[in-house]
N, C-alpha and C positions, 0 to 999 in steps of 0.2 A: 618705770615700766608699768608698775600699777597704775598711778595715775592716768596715762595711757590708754591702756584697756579699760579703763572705768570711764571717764572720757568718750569713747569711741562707743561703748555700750550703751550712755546715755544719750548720745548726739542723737539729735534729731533730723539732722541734714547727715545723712552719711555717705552719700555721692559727692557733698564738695566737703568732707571730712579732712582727708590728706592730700598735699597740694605736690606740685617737684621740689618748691623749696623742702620739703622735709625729707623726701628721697635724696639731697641734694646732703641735707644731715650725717642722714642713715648710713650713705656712701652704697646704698641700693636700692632696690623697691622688694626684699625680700621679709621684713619687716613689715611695711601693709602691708603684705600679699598674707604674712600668717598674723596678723590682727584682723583684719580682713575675716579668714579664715574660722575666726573665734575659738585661736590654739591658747593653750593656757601659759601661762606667764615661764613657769617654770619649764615648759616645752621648748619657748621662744629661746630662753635663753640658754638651755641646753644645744639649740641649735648654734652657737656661738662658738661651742667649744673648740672643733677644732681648729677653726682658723685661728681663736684667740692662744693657743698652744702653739701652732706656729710662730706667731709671731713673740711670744714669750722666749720661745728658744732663738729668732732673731733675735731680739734683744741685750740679750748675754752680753756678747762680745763689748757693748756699749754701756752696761755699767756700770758704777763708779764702785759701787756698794753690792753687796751679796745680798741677793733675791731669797727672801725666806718665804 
């Protein structure tokens, strides 16, 4: 993610910076939108949390091993 933001900060072209293949990545455009934005790292990934809490409690069931 750092690199990232450091990246985007530096670029010089920052109109043809992020393309769809990388939305294509991200599995959104929600992600440029807060790079874009010039949120901070630890903002971006806070934004993460609850979807990635969901599907951490998906997960469970599929297991093999205890989630510590």
């Amino acid at each position: 993610m750092r690199y990232l933001l450091d990246f985007y900060r530096q670029s010089t072209d920052k109109a043809h910076f992020f393309t769809k293949y990388f939305e294509q990545l991200a599995g959104t455009d929600s992600l440029r939108a807060q790079v874009i934005a010039g949120r901070p790292e630890a903002s971006i990934r806070a934004s993460w949390e609850p979807q990635l809490g969901q599907f951490k409690q998906l997960r469970k069931k599929y297991l093999l091993y205890s989630d510590k």
